[in-house]
C-alpha positions as CSV (number, residue, x, y, z in Angstrom):
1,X,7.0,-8.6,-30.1
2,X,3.2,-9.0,-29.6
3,X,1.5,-6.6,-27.0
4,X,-1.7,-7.0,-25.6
5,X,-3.4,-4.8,-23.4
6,X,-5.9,-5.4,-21.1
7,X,-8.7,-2.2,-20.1
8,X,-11.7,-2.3,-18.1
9,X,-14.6,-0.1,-19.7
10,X,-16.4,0.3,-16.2
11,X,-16.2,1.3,-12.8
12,X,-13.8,-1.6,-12.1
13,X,-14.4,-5.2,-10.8
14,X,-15.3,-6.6,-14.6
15,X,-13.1,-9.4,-15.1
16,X,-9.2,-8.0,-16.4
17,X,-7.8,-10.6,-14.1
18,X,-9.0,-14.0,-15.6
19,X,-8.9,-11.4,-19.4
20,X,-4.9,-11.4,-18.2
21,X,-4.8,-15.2,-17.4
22,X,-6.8,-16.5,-21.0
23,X,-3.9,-14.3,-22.3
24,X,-1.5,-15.5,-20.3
25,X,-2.3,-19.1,-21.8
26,X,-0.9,-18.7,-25.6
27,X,2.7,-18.4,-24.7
28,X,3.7,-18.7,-21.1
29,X,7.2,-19.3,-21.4
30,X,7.6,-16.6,-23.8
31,X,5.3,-13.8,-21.8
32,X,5.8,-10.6,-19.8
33,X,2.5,-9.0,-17.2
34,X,3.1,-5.8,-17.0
35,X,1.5,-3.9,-14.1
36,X,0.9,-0.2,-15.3
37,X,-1.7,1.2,-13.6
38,X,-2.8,1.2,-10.0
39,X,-1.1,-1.1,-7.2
40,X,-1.8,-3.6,-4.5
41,X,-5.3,-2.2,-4.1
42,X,-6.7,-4.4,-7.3
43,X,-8.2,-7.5,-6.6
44,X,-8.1,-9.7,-9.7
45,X,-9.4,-13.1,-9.4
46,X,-8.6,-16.0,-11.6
47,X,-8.8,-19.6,-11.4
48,X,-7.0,-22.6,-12.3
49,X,-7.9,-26.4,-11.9
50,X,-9.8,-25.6,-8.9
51,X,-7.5,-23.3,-7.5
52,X,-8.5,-19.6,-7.0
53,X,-6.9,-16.6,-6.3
54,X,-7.4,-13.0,-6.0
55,X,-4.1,-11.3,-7.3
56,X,-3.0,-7.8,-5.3
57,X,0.6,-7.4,-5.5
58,X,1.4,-10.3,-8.6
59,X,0.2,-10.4,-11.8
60,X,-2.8,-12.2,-12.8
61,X,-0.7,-14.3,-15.5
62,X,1.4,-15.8,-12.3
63,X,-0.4,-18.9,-12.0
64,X,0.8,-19.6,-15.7
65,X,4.0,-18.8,-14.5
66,X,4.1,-15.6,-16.3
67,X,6.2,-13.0,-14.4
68,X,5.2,-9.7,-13.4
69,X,7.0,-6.0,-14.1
70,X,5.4,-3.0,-12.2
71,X,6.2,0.0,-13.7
72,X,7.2,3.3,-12.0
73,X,3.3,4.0,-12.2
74,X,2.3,1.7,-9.4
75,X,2.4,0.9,-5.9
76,X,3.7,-1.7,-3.8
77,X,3.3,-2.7,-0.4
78,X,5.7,-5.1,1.2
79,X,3.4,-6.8,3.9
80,X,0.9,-7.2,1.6
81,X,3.3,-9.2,-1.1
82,X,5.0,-11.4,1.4
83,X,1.6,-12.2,3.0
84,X,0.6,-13.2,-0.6
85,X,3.6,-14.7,-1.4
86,X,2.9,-17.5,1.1
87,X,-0.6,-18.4,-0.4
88,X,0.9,-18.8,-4.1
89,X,4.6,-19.5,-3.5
90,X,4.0,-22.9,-5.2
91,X,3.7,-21.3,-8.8
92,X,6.9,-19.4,-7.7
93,X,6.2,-16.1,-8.8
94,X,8.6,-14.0,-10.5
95,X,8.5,-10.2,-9.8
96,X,10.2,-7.5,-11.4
97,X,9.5,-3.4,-10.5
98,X,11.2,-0.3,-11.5
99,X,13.2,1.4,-9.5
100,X,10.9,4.2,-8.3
101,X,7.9,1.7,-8.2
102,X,6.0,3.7,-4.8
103,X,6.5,2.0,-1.7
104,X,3.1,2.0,0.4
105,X,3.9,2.6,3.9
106,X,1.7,2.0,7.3
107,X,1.4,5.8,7.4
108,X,-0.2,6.0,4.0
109,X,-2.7,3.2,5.3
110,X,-3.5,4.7,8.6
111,X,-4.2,8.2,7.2
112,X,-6.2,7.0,4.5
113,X,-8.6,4.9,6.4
114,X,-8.8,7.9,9.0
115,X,-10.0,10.1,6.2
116,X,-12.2,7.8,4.2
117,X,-13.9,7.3,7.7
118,X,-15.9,10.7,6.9
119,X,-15.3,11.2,3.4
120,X,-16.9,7.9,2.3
121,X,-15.9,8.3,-1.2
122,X,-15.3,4.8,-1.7
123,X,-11.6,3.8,-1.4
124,X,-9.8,0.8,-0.9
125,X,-8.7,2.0,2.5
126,X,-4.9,0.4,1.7
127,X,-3.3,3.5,0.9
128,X,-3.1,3.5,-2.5
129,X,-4.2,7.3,-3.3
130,X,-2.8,8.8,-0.3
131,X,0.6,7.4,-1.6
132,X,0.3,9.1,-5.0
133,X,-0.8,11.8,-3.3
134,X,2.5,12.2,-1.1
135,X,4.5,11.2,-3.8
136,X,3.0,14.1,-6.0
137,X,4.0,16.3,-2.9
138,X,7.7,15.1,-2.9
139,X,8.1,12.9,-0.1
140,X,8.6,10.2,-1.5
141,X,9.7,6.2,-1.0
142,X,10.5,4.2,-3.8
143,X,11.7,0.6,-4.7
144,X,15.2,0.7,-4.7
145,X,15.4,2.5,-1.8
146,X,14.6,-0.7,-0.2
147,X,18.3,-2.0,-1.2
148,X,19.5,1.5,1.6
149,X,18.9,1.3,4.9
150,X,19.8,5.0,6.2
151,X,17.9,6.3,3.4
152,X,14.5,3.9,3.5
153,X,14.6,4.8,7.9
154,X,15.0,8.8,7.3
155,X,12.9,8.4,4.5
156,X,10.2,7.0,6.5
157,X,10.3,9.1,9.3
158,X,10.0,12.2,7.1
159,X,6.4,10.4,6.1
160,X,5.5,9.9,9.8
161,X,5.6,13.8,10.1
162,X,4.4,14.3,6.6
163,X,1.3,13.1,8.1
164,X,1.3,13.9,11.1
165,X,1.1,17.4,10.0
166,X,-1.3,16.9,7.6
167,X,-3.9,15.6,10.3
168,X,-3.4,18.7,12.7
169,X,-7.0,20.8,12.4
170,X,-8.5,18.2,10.0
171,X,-11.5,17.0,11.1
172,X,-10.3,13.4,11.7
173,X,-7.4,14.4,13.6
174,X,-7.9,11.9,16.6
175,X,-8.5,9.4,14.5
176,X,-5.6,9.8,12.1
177,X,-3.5,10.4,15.4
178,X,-4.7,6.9,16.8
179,X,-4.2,5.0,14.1
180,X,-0.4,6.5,13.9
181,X,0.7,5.8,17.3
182,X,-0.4,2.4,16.6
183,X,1.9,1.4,13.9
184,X,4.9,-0.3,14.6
185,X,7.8,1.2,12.4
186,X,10.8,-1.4,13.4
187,X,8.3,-4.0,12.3
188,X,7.6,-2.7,8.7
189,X,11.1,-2.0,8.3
190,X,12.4,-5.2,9.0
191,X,9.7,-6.8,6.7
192,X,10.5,-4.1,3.9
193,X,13.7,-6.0,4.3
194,X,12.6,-9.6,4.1
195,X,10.8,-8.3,1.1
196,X,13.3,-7.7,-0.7
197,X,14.1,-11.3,-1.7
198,X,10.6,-11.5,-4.3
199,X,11.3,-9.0,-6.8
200,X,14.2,-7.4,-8.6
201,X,15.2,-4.0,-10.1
202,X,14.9,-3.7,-13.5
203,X,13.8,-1.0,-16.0
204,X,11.3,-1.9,-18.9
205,X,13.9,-1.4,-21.2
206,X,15.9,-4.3,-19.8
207,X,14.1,-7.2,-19.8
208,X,11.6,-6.4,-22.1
209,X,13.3,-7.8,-25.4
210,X,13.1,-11.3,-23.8
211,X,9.9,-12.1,-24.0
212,X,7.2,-12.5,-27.2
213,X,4.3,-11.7,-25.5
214,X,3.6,-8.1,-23.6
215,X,0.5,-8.0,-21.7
216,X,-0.4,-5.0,-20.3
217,X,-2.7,-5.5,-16.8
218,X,-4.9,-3.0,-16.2
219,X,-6.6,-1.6,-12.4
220,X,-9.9,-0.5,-11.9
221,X,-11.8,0.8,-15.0
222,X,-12.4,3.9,-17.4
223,X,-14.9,5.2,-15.5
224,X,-12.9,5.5,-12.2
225,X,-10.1,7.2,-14.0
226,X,-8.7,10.3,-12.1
227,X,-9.0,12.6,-15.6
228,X,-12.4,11.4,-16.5
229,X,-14.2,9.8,-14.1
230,X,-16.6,11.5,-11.7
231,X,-14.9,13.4,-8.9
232,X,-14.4,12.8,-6.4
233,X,-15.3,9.1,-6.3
234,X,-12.0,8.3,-9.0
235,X,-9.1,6.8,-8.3
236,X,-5.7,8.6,-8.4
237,X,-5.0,6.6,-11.5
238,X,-4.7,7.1,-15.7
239,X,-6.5,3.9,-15.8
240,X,-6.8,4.0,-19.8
241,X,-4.1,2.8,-22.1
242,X,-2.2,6.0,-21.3
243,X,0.4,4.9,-19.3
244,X,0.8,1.6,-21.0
245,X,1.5,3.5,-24.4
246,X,3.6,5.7,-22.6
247,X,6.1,2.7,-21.1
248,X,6.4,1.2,-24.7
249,X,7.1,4.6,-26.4
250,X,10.2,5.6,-23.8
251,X,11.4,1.8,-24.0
252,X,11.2,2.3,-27.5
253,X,11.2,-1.8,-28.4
254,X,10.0,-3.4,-31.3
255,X,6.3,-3.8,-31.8
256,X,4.7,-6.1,-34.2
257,X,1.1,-5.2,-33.4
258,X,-1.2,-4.0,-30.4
259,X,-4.5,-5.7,-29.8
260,X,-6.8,-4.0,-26.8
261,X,-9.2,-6.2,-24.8
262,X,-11.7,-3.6,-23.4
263,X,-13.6,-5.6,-20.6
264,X,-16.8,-5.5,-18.9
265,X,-19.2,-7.9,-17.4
266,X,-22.6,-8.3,-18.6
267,X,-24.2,-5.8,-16.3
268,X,-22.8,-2.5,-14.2
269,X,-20.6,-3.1,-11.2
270,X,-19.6,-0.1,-8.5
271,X,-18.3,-1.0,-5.8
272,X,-18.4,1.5,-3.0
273,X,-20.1,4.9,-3.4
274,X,-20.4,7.2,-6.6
275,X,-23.2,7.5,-9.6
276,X,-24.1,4.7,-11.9
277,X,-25.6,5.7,-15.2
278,X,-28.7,3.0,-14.5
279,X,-30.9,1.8,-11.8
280,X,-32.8,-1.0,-12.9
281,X,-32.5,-4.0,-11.0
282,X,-31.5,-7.6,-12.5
283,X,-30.9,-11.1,-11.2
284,X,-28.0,-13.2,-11.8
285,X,-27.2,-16.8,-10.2
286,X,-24.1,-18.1,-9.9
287,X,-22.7,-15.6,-8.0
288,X,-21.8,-18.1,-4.9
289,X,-18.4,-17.1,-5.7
290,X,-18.5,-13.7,-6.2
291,X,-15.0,-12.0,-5.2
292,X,-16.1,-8.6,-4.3
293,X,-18.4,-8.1,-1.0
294,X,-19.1,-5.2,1.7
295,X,-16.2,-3.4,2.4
296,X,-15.7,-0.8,5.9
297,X,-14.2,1.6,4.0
298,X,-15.3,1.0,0.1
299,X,-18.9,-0.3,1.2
300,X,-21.5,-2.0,-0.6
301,X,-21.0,-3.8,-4.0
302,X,-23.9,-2.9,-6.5
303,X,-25.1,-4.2,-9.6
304,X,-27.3,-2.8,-12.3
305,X,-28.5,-2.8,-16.1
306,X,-25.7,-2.9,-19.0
307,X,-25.0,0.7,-20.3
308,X,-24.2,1.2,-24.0
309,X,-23.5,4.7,-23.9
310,X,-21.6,4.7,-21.0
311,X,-19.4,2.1,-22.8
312,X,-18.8,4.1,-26.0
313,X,-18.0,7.0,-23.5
314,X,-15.4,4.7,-22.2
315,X,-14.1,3.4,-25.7
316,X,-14.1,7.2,-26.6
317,X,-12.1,8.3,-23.8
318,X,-9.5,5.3,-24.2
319,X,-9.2,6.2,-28.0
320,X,-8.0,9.5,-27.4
321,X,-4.7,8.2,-26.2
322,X,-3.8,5.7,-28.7
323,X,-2.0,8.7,-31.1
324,X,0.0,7.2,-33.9
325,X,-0.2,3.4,-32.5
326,X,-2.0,1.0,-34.4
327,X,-4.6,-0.1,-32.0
328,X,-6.5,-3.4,-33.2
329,X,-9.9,-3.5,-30.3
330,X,-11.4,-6.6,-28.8
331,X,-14.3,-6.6,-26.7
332,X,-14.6,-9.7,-23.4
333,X,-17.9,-9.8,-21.9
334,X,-17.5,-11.1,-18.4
335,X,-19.8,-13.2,-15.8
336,X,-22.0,-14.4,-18.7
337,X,-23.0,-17.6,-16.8
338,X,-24.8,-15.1,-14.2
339,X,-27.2,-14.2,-17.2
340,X,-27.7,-16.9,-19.7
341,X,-30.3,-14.6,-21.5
342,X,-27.8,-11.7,-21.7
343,X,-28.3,-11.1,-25.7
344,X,-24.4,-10.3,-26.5
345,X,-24.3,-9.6,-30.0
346,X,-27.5,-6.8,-29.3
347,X,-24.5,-5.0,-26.8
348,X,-22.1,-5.0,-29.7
349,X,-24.4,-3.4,-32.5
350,X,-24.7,-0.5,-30.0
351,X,-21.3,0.1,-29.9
352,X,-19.5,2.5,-32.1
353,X,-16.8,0.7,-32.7
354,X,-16.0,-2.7,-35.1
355,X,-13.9,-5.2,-32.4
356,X,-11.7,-7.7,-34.0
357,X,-13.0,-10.1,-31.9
358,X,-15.6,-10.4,-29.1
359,X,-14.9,-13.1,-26.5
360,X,-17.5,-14.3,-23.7
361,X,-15.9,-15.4,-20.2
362,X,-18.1,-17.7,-17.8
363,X,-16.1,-18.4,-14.8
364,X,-13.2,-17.1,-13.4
365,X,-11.1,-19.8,-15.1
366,X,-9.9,-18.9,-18.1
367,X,-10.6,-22.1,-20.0
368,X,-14.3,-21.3,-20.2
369,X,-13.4,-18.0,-22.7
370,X,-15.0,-18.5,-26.0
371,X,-15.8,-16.4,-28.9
372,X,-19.1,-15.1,-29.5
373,X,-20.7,-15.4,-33.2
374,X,-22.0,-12.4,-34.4
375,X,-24.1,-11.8,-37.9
């Protein structure tokens, strides 16, 4: 078994979802995307013959027909999948979760958005922290309680007055109280239901030894990790190759070899609020189609100068996970058509490490990857 897995060095936003595709390409018939970090708060665009999507609750292989697995590590949120079910149902996506893959509820939304409304820390505002959050806190919802009726309603109700509580004397109380009342329960209920018909319950273990090809699809980037990046504007995510490593070593399958495609574009991306290590400002064209834009709860989508040392930091931190694993790197530099001067072989002599292989993307398609010559 090959596995591949798929990091993004930054703050997010740099291209793992076309990475995912290019990869998805060698052997589709014979390949497994593995969602291991994060959940339906990612936005990973890809393209194919003049089709584009941006992935939230599939994997970014899907349009190869690669299926998806999401691990016990990630989110789901029902609406959300049969909602973007509908736009890609033509590629008839295959979905696979574990059974205590966290269900995202309205509740988890609502209080999120209530909070982030004076926080401004830059979330998603689609519940993806405040889930982890409650889950860490034991009130939990998973996947297979879906398949249990009685269980899934109590269930659900005991998060209604999880956070119900939590609101009373916050200082968004009225506004977490509003946005509460406003949900309608039966109504995500019965599509939790309807849901139930795109994905099936499987553990890792099970279906892994069927496919060639394990791609591992990262969320968000290094930087935004919730153990090293800059609090509090970090997701509640190990977005390095932690939990990847950590699924293959309790599945305990055969593994030929790992290769790691650490991704970033060609310049520094934040999206929403929180430091960036440079200021200086650059121009890009091609950016008609740019994915990301001004978000009510994330906010503003800024670019800057290319960091080196904040990529070795990144590479650094990644490394100090890999243990006993053989680990062979690979660098993708994304969005170079935006910067036809970017000089790519200058960003990988300031790099500490030796990559196997350094690959330039120039669209969101994957067919426009190519290596990059280096002396």
């Amino acid at each position: 078994m090959k596995v591949s897995i798929v990091i993004d060095l930054g703050f997010g936003d740099c291209g793992k979802g076309v990475t995912v595709d290019h990869l998805s390409r060698v052997v589709p018939e014979n390949s497994l995307v593995v969602r291991f970090s994060g959940g339906h708060q990612v936005g990973h665009t890809v393209e194919k013959d003049g089709f584009r999507h941006t992935f939230s609750h599939f994997g970014a292989g899907t349009l190869q027909g690669v299926p998806t697995y999401y691990t016990e590590h990630t989110t789901l949120f029902p609406p959300g999948m049969l909602a973007e079910y509908q736009r890609i149902r033509q590629y008839q996506p295959q979905v696979y979760a574990h059974p205590r893959a966290m269900i995202t509820t309205p509740y988890d939304i609502a209080f999120n958005r209530a909070r982030e409304t004076f926080l401004q820390h830059g979330s998603c505002g689609v519940g993806f922290g405040t889930t982890i959050a409650r889950h860490e806190q034991g009130i939990t919802l998973y996947a297979m309680d879906l398949m249990h009726p009685w269980a899934f309603t109590h269930k659900l109700l005991a998060i209604k007055h999880y956070y119900l509580n939590l609101a009373k004397g916050s200082e968004f109380e009225k506004l977490a109280m509003e946005e509460i009342d406003n949900i309608n329960e039966a109504a995500f209920i019965d599509v939790c239901q309807e849901s139930q018909s795109l994905f099936k319950i499987k553990t890792f273990a099970d279906i892994a030894s069927s496919y060639q090809h394990i791609i591992f699809e990262g969320s968000q980037g290094i930087l935004l990790d919730q153990c090293h990046g800059i609090f509090p504007h970090v997701t509640r995510s190990h977005t390095t190759c932690k939990n990847a490593l950590e699924v293959l070593r309790q599945s305990q399958v055969c593994i030929d070899n790992i290769d790691c495609y650490y991704v970033t574009r060609c310049y520094q991306t934040r999206h929403g609020n929180g430091p960036m290590s440079t200021q200086q400002t650059i121009t890009l064209i091609n950016t008609e189609s740019e994915a990301n834009c001004k978000n009510v709860y994330q906010g503003e989508f800024r670019i800057s100068e290319i960091d080196p040392d904040l990529l070795a930091y990144a590479l650094d931190v990644d490394q100090s996970y890999h243990g006993n694993f053989k680990i062979k790197p690979h660098l993708v530099i994304t969005c170079l058509d935006q910067r036809p001067d970017f000089q790519a072989t200058h960003l990988v002599e300031q790099l500490p490490i030796e990559f196997a292989s350094v690959l330039g993307s120039y669209s969101p398609d994957a067919k426009d990857f190519r290596a990059i010559k280096r002396d």
